[in-house]
C-alpha positions in Angstrom: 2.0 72.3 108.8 1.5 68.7 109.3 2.4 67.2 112.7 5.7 65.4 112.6 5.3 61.6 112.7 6.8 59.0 115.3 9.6 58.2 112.7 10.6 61.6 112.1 10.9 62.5 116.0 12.6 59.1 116.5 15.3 60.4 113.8 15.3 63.9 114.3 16.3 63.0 118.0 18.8 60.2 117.8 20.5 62.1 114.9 21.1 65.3 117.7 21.9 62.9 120.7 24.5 60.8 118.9 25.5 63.8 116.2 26.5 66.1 119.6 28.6 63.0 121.3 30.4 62.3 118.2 31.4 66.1 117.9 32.3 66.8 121.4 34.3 63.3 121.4 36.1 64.4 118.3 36.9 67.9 119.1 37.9 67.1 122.5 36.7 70.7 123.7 36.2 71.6 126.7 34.9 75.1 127.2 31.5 76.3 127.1 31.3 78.2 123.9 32.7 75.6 122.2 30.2 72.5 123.7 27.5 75.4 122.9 28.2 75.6 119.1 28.4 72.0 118.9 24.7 71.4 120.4 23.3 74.1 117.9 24.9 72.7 115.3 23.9 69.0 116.2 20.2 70.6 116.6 20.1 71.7 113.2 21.2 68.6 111.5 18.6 66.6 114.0 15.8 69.3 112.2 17.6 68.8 108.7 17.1 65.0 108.8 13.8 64.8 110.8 12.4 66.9 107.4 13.9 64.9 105.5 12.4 61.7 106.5 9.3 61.5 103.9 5.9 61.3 105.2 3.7 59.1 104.9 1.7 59.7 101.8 -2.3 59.2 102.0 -4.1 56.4 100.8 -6.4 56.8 97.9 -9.5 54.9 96.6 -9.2 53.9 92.6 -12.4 53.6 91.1 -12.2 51.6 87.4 -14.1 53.7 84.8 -16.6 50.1 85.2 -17.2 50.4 88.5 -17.7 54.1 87.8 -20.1 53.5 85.0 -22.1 50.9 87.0 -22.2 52.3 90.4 -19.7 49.8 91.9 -17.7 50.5 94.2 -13.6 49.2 93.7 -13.7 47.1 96.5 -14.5 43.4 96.5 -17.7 42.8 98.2 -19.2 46.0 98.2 -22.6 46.2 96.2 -24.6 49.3 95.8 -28.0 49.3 95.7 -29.5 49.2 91.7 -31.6 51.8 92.7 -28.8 54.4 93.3 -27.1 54.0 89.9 -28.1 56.7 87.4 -28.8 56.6 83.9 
């Protein structure tokens, strides 16, 4: 499994802190099974959104058919030696 990135952390977090404020606040409960339900539930949405956020996808090289037929590389500026391209 991949590690989580900044941005999923950063969401999966604030989504528990302000998720378990806003439900204590609303429900105005005051005993501890109740404020205990609440955090489990506001940890589970703070792990449903934090896989949720999509991650960022890898970059890939494109090499033109050309460039593959002459042994260029894709990328301005690069040369490869005409001693390394095959027939």
């Amino acid at each position: 499994m991949p590690r989580p990135t900044a941005a999923q952390l950063a969401y999966g977090s604030a989504t528990v802190v302000f998720s378990t404020v806003a439900m204590i606040l609303l429900s105005q409960t005051e005993s501890g099974v109740g404020v205990g339900v609440i955090v489990l539930a506001a940890l589970l949405l703070g792990l449903l959104v934090a896989v949720t956020v999509p991650m960022p996808k890898a970059a890939r090289t494109v090499r033109t058919n050309r460039a593959a037929a002459v042994g260029e590389s894709a990328e301005p500026g690069v040369r490869v030696p005409a001693d390394s391209v095959r027939s």
